[in-house]
N, C-alpha and C positions, 0 to 999 in steps of 0.2 A: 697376258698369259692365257693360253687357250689349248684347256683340254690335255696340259702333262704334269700342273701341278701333282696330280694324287701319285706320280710316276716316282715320284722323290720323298724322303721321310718329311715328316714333320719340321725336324729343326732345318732341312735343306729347305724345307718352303718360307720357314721364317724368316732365313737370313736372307732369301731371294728376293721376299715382300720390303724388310726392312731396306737393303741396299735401294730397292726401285724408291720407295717413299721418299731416302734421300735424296733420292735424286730428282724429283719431283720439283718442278718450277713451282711456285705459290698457284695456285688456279690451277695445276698441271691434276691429273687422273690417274689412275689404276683401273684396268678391266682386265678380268680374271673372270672366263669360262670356262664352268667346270660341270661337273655332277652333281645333283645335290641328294642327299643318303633318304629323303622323306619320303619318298617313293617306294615302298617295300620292295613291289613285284619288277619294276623297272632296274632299280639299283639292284637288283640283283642279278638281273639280267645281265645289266652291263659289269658285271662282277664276274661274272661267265666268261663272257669275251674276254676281256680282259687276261682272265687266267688262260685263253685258250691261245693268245696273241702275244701275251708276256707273262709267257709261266713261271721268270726268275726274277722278276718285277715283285716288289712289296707294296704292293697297294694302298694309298693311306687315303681314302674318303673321311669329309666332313659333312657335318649337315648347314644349311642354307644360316642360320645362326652362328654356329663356330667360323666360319667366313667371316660374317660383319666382326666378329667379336676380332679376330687376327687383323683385320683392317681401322677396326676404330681406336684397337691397342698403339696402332701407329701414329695416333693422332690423325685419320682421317674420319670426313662423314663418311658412312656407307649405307649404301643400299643396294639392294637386289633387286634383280630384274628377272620376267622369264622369256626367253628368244622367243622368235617369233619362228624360227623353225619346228617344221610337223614331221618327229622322229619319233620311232617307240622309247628309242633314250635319251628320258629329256636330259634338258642341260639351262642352267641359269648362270645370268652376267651380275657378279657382283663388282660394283664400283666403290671406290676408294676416292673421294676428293679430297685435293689438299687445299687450306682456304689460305683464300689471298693475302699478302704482307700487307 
């Protein structure tokens, strides 16, 4: 997923994360980049755009924690990463793995 989760509420991310997980081979992954909310002056920035881009959009931001937390709720490991792209709005890859049978 990259970059429309926050474009959908809450329980439409949940059920999106939950379907993928099932579907998830043993060893199989999840990457999901998004925005992450720790950033005051950046996330707010991109908070701007946003509204200026999709003003009828309900924007639903998490912080880099609430991510791991919805991905290791699925029973995967998770960890965060930060891109390695040089943008004023940053964006971080949170991974989801599912462990082998």
């Amino acid at each position: 997923f990259s970059d429309f989760l926050h474009h959908v509420s809450n329980s439409m991310q949940d059920q999106l994360l939950e379907r993928t997980a099932a579907a998830l081979a043993p060893g199989g992954m999840i990457l999901i980049k998004e925005v992450p909310q720790e950033h005051l002056l950046r996330a707010t920035w991109r908070r701007l755009l946003e509204f200026l881009f999709y003003p009828t959009d309900k924007i639903t931001y998490h912080s880099s924690q609430a991510w791991l937390t919805k991905l290791r709720h699925l029973g995967l490991k998770a960890e965060v990463r930060r891109t390695r792209l040089r943008t004023f709005i940053p964006s971080r890859l949170y991974l989801g793995f599912k462990a082998l049978a």
